[in-house]
C-alpha positions, 0 to 999 in steps of 0.5 A: 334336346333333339328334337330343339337340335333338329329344329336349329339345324333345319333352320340353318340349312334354309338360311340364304346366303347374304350376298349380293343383296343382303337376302337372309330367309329362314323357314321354321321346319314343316310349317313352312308352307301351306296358307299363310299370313304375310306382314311387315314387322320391323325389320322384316318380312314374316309369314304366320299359320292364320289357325295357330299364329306360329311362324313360317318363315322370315325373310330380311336383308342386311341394313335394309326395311321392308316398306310394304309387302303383296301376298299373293297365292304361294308367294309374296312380293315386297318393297324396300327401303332402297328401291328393290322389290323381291319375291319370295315364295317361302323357301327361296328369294325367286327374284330381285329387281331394283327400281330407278329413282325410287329410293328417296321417294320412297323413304319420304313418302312410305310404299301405300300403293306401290306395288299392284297386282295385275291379272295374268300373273302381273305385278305393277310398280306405281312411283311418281315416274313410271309404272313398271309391270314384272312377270311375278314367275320369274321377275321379268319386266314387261314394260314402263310407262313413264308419266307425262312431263309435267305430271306425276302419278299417285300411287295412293289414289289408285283403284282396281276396276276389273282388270284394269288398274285406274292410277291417278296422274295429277298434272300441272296443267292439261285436262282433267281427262289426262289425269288418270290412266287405265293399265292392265297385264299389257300395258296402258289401256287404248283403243285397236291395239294390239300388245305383246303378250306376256307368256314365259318363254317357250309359250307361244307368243301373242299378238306381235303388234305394238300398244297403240294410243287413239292416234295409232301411233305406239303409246310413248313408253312402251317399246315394243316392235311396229307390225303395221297390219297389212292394208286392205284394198278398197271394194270394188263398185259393182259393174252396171248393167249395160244399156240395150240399144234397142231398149228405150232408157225408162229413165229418159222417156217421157210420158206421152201427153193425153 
C-alpha cells in the first residue's frame, strides 16, 4: 500500500489549482519528464513514454476540449475549444492567452492548421482574421497581422518553406499574388525592412525599425515605432581640371588642312 499511497500523494501535490481558467495538470511521479508523446484524447491533453506507453502527465480544464495540440522540444502548446491556447511544459501551464473571435469558428471548422511554429522560439496563431505570433518562453505576442478586407486566411492551406510560413489568404477579388502571404518569427515577410526583434527582456534589442511593405510604408497590422534611417547626402561631382589659358583646347582645334 505505500508505494500506491506515495503515488497518489505525488500526483496530488502536481494538481494546479482550477481558477481562473479551469487549469487541472498532473504528473505521474519521476515519469514526468524527459522525451515525450504528446496527443489530444477526449477531454484532455496526455503526454506518453514513446519506449513503455506509460502516462506522463494530463493537462484538461474544466468544461473545456482540447481541439489540437503542438509538442515542440520540452514543452507543449495547445488549442481549446473556447479560443484559448496554453503551453505547458509538463509540471506547470506556463501561459494562457485567449484569441479574439475564434471560438465559433473554431468549434465549426476544428483547429487543422492553427497553431504554426516559427523559428526562434515563435509560435503563430493562424485564424481566418489574423495570424497572431507568441514568444513560446513566456506567451508574449509579438505581433498581428490582420487579413486583407475582403479576404480570409486558411489556416489548412499553409506550408513551411524554410523559415518561412506560406499561409493561404483567398480573396473576393484581387490577384492571385495577394492570395498568399509569407511570414517568419518577425512578422510578414517584405522586401528592406527592418523589424523589432523578439528577444526576452534584458537581451539586447534589435533593429529598432518598423516592418516595412514594398511602398516603405509600415505593413498594416504590425505596429511597431517609425525610425526613418537617416538620409544620405547625395555624392558630390568631381571638380573639373581647369583650362590652361595658354594651352589650346584639344577639343576645339581643328586639324590643319593638307
Amino acid at each position: 500500500m505505500a508505494p500506491a499511497l506515495a503515488a497518489l500523494l505525488l500526483a496530488a501535490h502536481h494538481l494546479r489549482p482550477a481558477a481562473p481558467y479551469g487549469d487541472h495538470l498532473t504528473a505521474y511521479g519521476r515519469h514526468a519528464h524527459g522525451a515525450t508523446e504528446v496527443r489530444a484524447r477526449g477531454a484532455a491533453v496526455e503526454a506518453y513514454d514513446p519506449a513503455s506507453g506509460e502516462r506522463r502527465w494530463r493537462y484538461a480544464r474544466e468544461g473545456r476540449r482540447p481541439l489540437g495540440v503542438l509538442p515542440a522540444r520540452g514543452h507543449t502548446v495547445a488549442v481549446w475549444d473556447d479560443g484559448l491556447v496554453t503551453d505547458t511544459d509538463g509540471r506547470s501551464v506556463r501561459w494562457h492567452r485567449a484569441l479574439p473571435a475564434a471560438t465559433g469558428w473554431l468549434t465549426a471548422h476544428g483547429a487543422a492548421g492553427v497553431l504554426r511554429p516559427l523559428s526562434h522560439g515563435m509560435l503563430a496563431v493562424v485564424t481566418p482574421d489574423r495570424i497572431t505570433a507568441y514568444r513560446t518562453a513566456d506567451g508574449d505576442l509579438r505581433w498581428i497581422l490582420p487579413a486583407r478586407e475582403g479576404c480570409a486566411f486558411r489556416p489548412d492551406r499553409a506550408a513551411q518553406y524554410g523559415t518561412n510560413l506560406l499561409v493561404a489568404q483567398p480573396c473576393a477579388r484581387g490577384a492571385w499574388t495577394g492570395q498568399l502571404v509569407a511570414v517568419d518569427d518577425l512578422g510578414p515577410v517584405a522586401p528592406h525592412r527592418a523589424p523589432l526583434g523578439n528577444k526576452v527582456p534584458g537581451n539586447d534589442r534589435e533593429h529598432p525599425h518598423p516592418v516595412r511593405s514594398d511602398s516603405g510604408r509600415p505593413h498594416p497590422g504590425v505596429s511597431h515605432l517609425d525610425r526613418p534611417a537617416p538620409e544620405r547626402p547625395a555624392p558630390e561631382a568631381p571638380d573639373r581640371e581647369q583650362p590652361d589659358p595658354g594651352r589650346p583646347d584639344p577639343d576645339k582645334t581643328l586639324a590643319p588642312h593638307r
